[in-house]
C-alpha positions in Angstrom: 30.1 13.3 30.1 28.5 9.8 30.6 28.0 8.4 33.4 29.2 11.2 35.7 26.8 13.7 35.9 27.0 17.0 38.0 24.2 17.3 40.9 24.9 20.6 40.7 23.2 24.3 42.2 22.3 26.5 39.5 22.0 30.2 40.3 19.8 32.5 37.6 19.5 35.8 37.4 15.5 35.4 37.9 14.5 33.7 41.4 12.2 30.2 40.7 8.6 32.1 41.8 9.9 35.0 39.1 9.7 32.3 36.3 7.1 30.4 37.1 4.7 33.8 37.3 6.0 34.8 33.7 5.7 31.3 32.4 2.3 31.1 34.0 2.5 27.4 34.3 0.6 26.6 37.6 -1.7 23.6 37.3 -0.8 23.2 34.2 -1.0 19.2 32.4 2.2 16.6 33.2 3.6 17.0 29.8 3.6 20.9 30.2 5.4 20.9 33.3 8.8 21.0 31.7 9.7 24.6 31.4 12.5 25.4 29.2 14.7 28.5 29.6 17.3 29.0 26.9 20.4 30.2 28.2 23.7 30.4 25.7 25.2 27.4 25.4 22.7 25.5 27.3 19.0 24.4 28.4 17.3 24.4 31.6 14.1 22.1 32.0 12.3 22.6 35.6 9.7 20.7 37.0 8.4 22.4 40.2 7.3 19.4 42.1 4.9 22.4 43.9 3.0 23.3 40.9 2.3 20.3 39.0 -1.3 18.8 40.5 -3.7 16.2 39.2 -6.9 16.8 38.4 -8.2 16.1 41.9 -5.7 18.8 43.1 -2.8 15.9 44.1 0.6 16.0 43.9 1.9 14.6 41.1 5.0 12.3 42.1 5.0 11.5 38.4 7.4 13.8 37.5 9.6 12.4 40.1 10.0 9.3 38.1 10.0 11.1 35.0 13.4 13.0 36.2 14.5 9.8 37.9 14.4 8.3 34.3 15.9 10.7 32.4 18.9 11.2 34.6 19.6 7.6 34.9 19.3 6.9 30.7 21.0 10.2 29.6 23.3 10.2 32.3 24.8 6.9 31.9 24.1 6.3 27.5 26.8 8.7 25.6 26.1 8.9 21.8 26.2 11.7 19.1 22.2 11.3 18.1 21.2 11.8 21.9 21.0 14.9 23.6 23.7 15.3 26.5 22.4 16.0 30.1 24.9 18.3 31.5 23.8 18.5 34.7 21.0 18.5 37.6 19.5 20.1 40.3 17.1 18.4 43.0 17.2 20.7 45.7 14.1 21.3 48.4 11.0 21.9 45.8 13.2 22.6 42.9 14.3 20.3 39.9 16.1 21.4 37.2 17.5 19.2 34.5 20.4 20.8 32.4 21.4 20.1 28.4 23.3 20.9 26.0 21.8 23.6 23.9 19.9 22.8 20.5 19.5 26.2 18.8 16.9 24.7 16.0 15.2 23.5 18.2 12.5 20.6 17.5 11.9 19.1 14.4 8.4 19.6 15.2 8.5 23.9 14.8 10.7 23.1 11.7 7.1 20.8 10.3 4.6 22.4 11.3 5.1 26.0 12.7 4.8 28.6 10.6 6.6 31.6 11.6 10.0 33.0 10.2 11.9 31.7 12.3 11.1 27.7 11.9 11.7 27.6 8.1 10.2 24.8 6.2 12.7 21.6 5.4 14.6 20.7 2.5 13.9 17.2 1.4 17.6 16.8 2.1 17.7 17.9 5.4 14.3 16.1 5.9 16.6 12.7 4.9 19.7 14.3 7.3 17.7 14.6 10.2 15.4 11.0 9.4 18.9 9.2 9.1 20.3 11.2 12.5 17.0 10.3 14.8 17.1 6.6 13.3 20.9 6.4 14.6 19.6 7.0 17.5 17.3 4.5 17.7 19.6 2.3 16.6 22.0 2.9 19.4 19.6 2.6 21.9 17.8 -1.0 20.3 21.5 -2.4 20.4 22.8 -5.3 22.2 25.0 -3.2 24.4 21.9 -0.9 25.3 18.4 -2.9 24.9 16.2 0.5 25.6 13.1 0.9 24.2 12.4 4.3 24.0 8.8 4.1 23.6 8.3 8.3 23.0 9.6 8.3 19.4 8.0 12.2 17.7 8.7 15.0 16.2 8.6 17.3 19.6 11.3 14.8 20.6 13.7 15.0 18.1 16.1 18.4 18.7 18.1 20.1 16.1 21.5 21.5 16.9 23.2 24.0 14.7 24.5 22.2 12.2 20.5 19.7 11.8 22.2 17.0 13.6 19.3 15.3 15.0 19.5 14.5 18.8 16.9 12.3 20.9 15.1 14.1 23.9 12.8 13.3 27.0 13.3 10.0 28.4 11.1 10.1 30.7 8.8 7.4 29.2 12.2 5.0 28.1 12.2 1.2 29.4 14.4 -1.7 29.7 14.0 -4.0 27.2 13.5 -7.7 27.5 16.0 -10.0 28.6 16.5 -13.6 28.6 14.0 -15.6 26.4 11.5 -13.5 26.6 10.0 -11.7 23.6 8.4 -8.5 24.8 8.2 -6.3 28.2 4.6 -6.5 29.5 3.5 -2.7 30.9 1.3 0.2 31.1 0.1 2.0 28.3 2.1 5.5 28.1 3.2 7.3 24.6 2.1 9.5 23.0 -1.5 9.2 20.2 -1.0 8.7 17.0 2.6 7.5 17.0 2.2 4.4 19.8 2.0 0.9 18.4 -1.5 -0.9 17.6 -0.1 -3.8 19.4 1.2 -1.8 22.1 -1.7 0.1 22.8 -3.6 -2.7 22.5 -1.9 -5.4 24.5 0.7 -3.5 26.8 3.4 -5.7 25.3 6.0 -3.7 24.6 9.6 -4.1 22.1 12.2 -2.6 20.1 9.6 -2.8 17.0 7.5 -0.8 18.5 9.9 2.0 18.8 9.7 1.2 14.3 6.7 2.3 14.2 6.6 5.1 15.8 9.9 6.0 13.1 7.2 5.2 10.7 5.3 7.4 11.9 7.5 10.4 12.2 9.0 9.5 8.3 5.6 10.0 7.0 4.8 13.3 8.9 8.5 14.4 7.2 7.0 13.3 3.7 3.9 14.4 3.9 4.0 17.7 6.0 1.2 16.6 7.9 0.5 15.8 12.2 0.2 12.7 13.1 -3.2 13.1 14.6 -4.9 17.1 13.7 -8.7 16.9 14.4 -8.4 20.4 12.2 -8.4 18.2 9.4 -11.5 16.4 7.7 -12.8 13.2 9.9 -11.4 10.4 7.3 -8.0 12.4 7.7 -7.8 13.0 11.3 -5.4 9.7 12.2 -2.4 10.4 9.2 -1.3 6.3 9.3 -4.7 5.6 8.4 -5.6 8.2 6.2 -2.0 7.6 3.9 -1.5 4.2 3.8 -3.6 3.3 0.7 -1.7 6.0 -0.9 2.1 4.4 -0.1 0.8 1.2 -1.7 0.5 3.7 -5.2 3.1 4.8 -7.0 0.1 6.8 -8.8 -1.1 8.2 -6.0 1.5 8.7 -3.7 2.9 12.3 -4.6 -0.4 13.4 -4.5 0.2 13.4 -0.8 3.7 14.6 -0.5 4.6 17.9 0.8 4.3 20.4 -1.2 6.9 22.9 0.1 9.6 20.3 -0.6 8.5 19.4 -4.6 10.8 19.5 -7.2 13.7 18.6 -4.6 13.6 15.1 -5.0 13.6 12.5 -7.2 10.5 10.4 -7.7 13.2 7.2 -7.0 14.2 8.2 -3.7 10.3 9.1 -2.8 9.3 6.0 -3.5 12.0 4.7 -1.6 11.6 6.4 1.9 7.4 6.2 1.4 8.2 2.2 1.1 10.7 2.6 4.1 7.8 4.1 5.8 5.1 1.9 4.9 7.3 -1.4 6.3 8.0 0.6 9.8 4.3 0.9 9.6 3.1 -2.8 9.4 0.7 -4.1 11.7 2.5 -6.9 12.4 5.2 -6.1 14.2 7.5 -9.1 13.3 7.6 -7.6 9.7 8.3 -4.4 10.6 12.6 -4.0 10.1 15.2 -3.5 12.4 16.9 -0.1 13.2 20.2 -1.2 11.6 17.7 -2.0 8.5 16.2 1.4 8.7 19.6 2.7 8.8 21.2 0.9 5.7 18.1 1.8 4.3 18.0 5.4 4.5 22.0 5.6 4.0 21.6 4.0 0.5 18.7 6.2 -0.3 21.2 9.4 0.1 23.8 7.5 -1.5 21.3 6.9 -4.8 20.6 10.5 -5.2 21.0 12.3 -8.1 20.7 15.6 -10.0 17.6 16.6 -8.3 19.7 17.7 -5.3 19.5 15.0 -3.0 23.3 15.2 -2.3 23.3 19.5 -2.3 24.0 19.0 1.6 26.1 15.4 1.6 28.9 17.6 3.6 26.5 19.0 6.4 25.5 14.7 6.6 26.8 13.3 10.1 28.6 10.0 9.3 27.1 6.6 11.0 28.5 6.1 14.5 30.0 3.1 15.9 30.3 1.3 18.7 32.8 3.0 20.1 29.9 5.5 21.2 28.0 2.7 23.2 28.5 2.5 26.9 26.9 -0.2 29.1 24.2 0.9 31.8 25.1 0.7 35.3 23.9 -2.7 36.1 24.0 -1.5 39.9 22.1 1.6 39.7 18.9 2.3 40.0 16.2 1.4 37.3 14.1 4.5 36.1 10.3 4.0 36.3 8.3 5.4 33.3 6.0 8.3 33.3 2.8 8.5 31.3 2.6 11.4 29.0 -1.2 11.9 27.7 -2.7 10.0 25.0 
């Protein structure tokens, strides 16, 4: 329900100091703050402004903007590849944001967790949920919206029941330019390993950069691997740096590719989304392509599949929104501010 919101009292079975005892979350790091309790058909993210402190022991009013931000994007941007804020709470110390449920959770667990629960990917839901998050993106880099999103990862990137990706957290989200001008100048904030070079480098911030980071996230998907893991041997600690000689070789590349997924693919369609990935992940940002590019892109890669499976789940596929999902910000209302989330 866009653009109307509910400030709303929510009553749980468990008082606020009961949950924040079991969770154990005092003094914990900004991005840690967000406590999620999973309740049927919807989630609960709280931010006790009481318990998140700096390291000099100071309240943090960051997570005031942070909430500020998200209600003011998701509350007033309605579209099927963004998660829908059902409510809020910001009563006396407490702040509680309310969503829709995602029962799979983050494509993160799905990657990189290994438990029962988070089952590895199929290539083809892999492509489903790529092609869902990159809607997304899409939506919000469009003329009727102009937000960069400027978080673009895995953590980010919730599942509902049916792998319909959804966007999360926009806490970090910005205006984009307007006018002539070509980028938004501001503070560093993202997250390492997926920010821009010429973000991180210059503060100037647009819709490309957002591509990269999709870059980045389509080669964690192909490859299995984090972003950044310091687990890993030094020359392979940063995963853009460590693969790109290997997405320039059609020799070498499926030496890098996941091996959970092999034998689902085609070597065609590999080729294709490692190619995808490497042109998101250009250092020049001008080269990088478009959302709507990406999109075409990785719609015409599920469209060229063939009998290795790539179309096994074509009827689970979400079909491409249109504009009919857009809806115009509230020109009047107040402008979130960004939060920094550590690098």
């Amino acid at each position: 329900m866009a653009g109307s919101i509910s400030h709303m009292y929510i009553y749980l079975a468990l008082s606020m100091s009961v949950l924040w005892s079991m969770f154990e979350i005092r003094g914990c790091p900004f991005q840690q703050c967000g406590l999620r309790v999973m309740l049927e058909k919807i989630r609960i993210r709280s931010s006790p402004n009481n318990t998140c402190l700096n390291n000099n022991g100071e309240h943090n009013e960051l997570v005031e903007t942070f909430l500020d931000a998200e209600i003011n994007y998701l509350g007033q941007l309605d579209h099927p590849n963004l998660v829908k804020l059902v409510g809020y709470c910001l009563e006396d110390d407490h702040r509680l944001l309310v969503y829709e449920f995602m029962p799979k959770g983050s494509l993160e667990n799905h990657l990189f967790r290994r438990n029962s629960y988070f089952q590895p990917l199929s290539w083809n839901l892999r492509m489903k949920v790529a092609l869902g998050a990159a809607k997304g993106l899409e939506f919000l880099h469009s003329d009727e919206v102009k937000v960069i999103y400027r978080d673009f990862k895995t953590s980010n990137i919730l599942l509902d029941s049916n792998y319909n990706a959804k966007l999360s957290d926009f806490g970090l989200a910005k205006d984009g330019p307007t006018g002539d001008k070509s980028h938004v100048s501001t503070r560093v904030m993202g997250t390492h390993g997926y920010a821009a070079p010429e973000y991180v480098a210059t503060g100037h911030l647009t819709a490309r950069s957002d591509v990269y980071s999709f870059g980045v996230v389509l080669l964690e998907m192909l490859t299995g691997k984090r972003a950044v893991d310091k687990n890993r041997p030094s020359r392979e600690h940063n995963l853009v740096d460590w693969a790109k000689p290997y997405l320039t070789s059609k020799r070498k590349f499926f030496q890098i590719m996941d091996v959970r997924i092999k034998g689902q693919y085609t070597p065609e369609a590999a080729l294709k989304a490692a190619y995808l990935a490497l042109q998101c992940l250009s250092t020049e940002p001008k080269v990088r392509p478009k959302m709507t590019a990406v999109v075409k892109a990785l719609e015409q890669l599920q469209d060229s599949g063939d009998d290795k499976g790539v179309h096994q789940n074509a009827a689970a596929h979400s079909s491409r929104p249109n504009s009919r999902y857009a809806l115009k910000k509230n020109p009047d209302g107040p402008q979130p501010s960004a939060s920094p989330l550590s690098t």
